[in-house]
C-alpha positions in Angstrom: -23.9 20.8 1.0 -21.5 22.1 -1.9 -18.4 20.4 -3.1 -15.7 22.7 -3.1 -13.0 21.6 -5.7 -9.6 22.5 -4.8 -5.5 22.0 -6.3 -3.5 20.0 -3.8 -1.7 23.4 -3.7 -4.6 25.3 -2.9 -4.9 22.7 0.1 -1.6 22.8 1.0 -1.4 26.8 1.3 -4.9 26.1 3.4 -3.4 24.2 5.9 -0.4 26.4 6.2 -2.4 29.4 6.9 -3.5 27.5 10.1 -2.2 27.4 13.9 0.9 25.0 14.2 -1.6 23.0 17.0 -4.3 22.6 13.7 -1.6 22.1 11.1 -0.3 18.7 13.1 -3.9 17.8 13.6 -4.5 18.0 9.5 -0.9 16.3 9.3 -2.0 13.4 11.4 -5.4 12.7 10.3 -3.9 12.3 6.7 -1.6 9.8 8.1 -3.8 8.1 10.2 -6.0 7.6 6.4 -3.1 6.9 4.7 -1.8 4.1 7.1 -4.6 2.3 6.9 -5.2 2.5 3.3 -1.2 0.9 3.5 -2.6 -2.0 5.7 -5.3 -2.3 3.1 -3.3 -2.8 0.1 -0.9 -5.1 2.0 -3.7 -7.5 3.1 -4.8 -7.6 -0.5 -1.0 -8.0 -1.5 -0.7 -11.0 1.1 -3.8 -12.4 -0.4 -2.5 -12.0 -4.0 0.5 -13.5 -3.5 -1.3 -16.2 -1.7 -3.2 -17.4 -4.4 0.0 -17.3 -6.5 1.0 -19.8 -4.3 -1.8 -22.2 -4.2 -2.0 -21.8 -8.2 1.6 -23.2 -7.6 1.1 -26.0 -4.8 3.1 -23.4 -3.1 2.6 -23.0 0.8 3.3 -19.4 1.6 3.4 -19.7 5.2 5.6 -22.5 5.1 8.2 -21.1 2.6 11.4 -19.1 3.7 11.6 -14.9 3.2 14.5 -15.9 0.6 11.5 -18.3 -0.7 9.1 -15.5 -0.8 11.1 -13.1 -2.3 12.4 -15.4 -5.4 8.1 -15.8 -5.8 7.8 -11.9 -6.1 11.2 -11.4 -8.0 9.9 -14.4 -10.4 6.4 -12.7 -10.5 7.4 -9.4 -11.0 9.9 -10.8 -14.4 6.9 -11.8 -16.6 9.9 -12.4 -19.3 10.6 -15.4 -17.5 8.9 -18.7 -16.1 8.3 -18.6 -12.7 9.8 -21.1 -10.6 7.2 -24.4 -9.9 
């Protein structure tokens, strides 16, 4: 079967020129994809900033959210050590 290889205006004026019923359909598969990419890219997130941890005899699950987010403000500021 043929790719067909369009703008994401092209795709957008598509899905306008369909039903109401068909354009929520379109609207909520698309969500439905991109939440679950989301969850995707927050489990590898989790697992990133778990390894941080360990590399810093850190224990993520035991430290605080105020604990948590000094780790990702300190690992997000490469301009400055981050706190051992």
């Amino acid at each position: 079967m043929p790719i067909l290889e369009l703008t994401d205006e092209q795709v957008v004026e598509l899905v306008k020129q369909l039903p109401p019923e068909h354009q929520r359909a379109a609207l909520l598969a698309l969500a439905a994809g991109a939440t679950q990419q989301r969850e995707q890219r927050m489990k590898y997130a989790e697992e990133q900033l778990r390894r941080a941890c360990t590399e810093r005899r850190l224990d993520w699950d035991k430290m605080s959210e105020a604990e948590r987010e000094a780790l990702v403000d300190d690992l997000m500021h490469e301009d400055r050590p981050c706190r051992q």
